[in-house]
N, C-alpha and C positions, 0 to 999 in steps of 0.2 A: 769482355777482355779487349782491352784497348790496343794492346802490341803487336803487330801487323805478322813479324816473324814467327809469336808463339801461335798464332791462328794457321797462318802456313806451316809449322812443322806438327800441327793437330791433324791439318787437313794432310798430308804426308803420311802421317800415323794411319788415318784411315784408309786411305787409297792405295797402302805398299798392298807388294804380293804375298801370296804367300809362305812361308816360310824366309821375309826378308828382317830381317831385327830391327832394332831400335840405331844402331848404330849404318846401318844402310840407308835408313831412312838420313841422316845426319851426311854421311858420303854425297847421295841423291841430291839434296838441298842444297850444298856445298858447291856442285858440280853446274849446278846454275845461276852460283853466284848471289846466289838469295843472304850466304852469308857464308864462313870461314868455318873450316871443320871444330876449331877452339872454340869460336861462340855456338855452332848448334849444339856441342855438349853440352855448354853452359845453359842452353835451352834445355834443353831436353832436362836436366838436374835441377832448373828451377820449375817445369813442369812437374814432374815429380814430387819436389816438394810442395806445390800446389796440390796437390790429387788430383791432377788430369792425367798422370801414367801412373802404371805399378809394374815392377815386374818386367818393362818392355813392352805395356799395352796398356792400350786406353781403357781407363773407368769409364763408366757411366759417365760424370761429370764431364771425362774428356771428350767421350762420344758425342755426348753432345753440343757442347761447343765445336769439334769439331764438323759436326751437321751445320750450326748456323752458318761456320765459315764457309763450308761450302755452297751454300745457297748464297751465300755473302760473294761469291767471288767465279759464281758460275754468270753467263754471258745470257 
């Protein structure tokens, strides 16, 4: 996965709290500028249609892209 936002709103997905939704996550993301509440919906809705979400929560396939990202962008 090449797109820097979709790996950060993967990595997002996996690290919210819990009982935070999909749309917190999108608020969260927004709130540090990473990008505009209109585009992480439009992430979040092209992940989706990827199968990296269902539902509000990571598949598998998200899971784990979301793990690389994290290793990907841990210090």
């Amino acid at each position: 996965m090449e797109d820097i936002n979709k790996r950060v709103f993967l990595l997002g997905m996996l690290t919210r709290e819990p009982g935070e939704k999909l749309r917190d996550v999108v608020i969260a993301l927004a709130n540090t500028g990473m990008f505009t509440p209109k585009e992480g919906k439009r992430i979040g809705k092209e992940l989706e249609a990827e199968g990296y979400i269902h539902d509000g929560e990571l598949t598998v396939k998200g899971m784990i892209e979301a793990k690389k990202a994290e290793s990907e962008f841990r210090l």
